[in-house]
N, C-alpha and C positions, 0 to 999 in steps of 0.2 A: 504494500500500500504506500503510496506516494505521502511524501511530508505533508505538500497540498491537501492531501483528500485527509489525510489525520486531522489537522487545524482546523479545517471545516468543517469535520465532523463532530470535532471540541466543541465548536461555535456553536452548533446547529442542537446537537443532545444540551447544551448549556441554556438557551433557549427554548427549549422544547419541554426544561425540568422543571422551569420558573414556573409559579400559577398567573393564574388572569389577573391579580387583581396589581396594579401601578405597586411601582418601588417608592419607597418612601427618598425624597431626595437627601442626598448630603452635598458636601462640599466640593465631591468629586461630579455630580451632577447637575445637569438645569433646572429649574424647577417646574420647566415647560418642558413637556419632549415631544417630538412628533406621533404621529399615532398608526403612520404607517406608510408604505409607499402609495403617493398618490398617481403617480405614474412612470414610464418606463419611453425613454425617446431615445429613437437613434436614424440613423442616414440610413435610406436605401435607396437600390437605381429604381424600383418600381414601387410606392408607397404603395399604390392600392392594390396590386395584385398581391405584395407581402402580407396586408392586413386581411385580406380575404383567405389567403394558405392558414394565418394564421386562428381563422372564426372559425373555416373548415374544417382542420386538422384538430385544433388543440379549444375549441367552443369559446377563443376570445374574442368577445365582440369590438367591433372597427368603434372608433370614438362617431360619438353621435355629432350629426353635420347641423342642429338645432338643437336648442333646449327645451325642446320639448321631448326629446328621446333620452332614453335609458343609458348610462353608461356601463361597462362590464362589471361588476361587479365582483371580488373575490371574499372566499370565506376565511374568518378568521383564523388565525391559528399561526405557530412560529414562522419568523423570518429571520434569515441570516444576512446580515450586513458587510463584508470581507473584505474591503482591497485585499489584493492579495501582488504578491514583486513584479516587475515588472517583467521577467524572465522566465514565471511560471509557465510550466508543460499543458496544466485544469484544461485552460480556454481549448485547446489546439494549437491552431495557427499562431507565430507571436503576429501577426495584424489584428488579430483578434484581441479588442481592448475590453468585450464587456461577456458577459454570462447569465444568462438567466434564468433561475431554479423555480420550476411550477412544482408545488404540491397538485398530488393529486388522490383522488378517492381509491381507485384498485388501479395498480401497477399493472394488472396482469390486461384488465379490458382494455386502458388505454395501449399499451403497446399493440396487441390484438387490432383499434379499431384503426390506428399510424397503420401498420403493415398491410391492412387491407387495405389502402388507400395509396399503395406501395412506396412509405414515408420508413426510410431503412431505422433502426430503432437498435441500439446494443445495452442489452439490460445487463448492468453487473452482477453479476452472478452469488456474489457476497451478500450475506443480509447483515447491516450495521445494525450497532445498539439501539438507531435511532430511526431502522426503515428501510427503505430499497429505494436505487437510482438506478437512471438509465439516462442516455445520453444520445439525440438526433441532433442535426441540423436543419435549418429552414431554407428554404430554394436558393437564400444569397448566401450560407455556409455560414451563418451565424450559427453559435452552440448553443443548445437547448439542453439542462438538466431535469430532468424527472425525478421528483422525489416523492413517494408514498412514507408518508412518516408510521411511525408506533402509531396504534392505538394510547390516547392518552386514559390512564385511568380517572 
């Protein structure tokens, strides 16, 4: 197992340990925090056909063209926040500047419904203390990680 994927997994089971309810702040924190990623932006050659691979594939809805429409909405539950060196293997490509890890309900359907739609999908074969990953790219070779976390008790 790569360094990368140990730290992240640090991160992610350290996260995933904490309950719901806000840390009480100290001196080492704000006493405002965010509350979550409110969105996720990057360059593509085709925006819109990106965002349609991506409603098809993966059920995330394209941003609504008025306010009157629904934005995508995700369920709650941990997130890992990383930089990680600039020479890390994770991403793939080193062009490759960003990564981005979707929880998902069953590991096994989503790969199943990728493959039927002939979206290549490499499930790690490992199951972590914290879940199972898998790892695709999207038509412009951006990396996608797949993560089914533990059931929380």
């Amino acid at each position: 197992m790569s360094t990368d994927r140990r730290n992240l997994l640090k991160l992610i089971g350290a996260a995933a340990a904490q309950t719901s309810k806000a840390q009480e702040p100290n001196a080492q924190q704000p006493k405002e925090r965010v509350l979550g990623i409110g969105g996720l932006f990057f360059r593509s050659h085709d925006p819109d056909a990106l965002a349609k691979w991506y409603q098809v594939h993966l059920g995330i809805d394209p941003v609504p063209k008025d306010y009157a429409q629904q934005s995508w909405h995700q369920s709650a539950g941990p997130t890992a926040f990383s930089p990680f060196p600039m020479g890390t293997k994770y991403f793939g490509s080193p062009q490759q500047a960003w990564m981005v890890n979707f929880r998902v309900r069953s590991m096994d359907a989503m790969v199943a419904q990728l493959r039927a739609s002939n979206v290549a999908v490499e499930v790690d074969p490992q199951k972590y203390p914290n879940g199972r990953f898998a790892r695709l790219h999207d038509p412009e070779g951006n990396p996608i990680e797949l993560w089914e976390p533990v059931s929380m008790p």
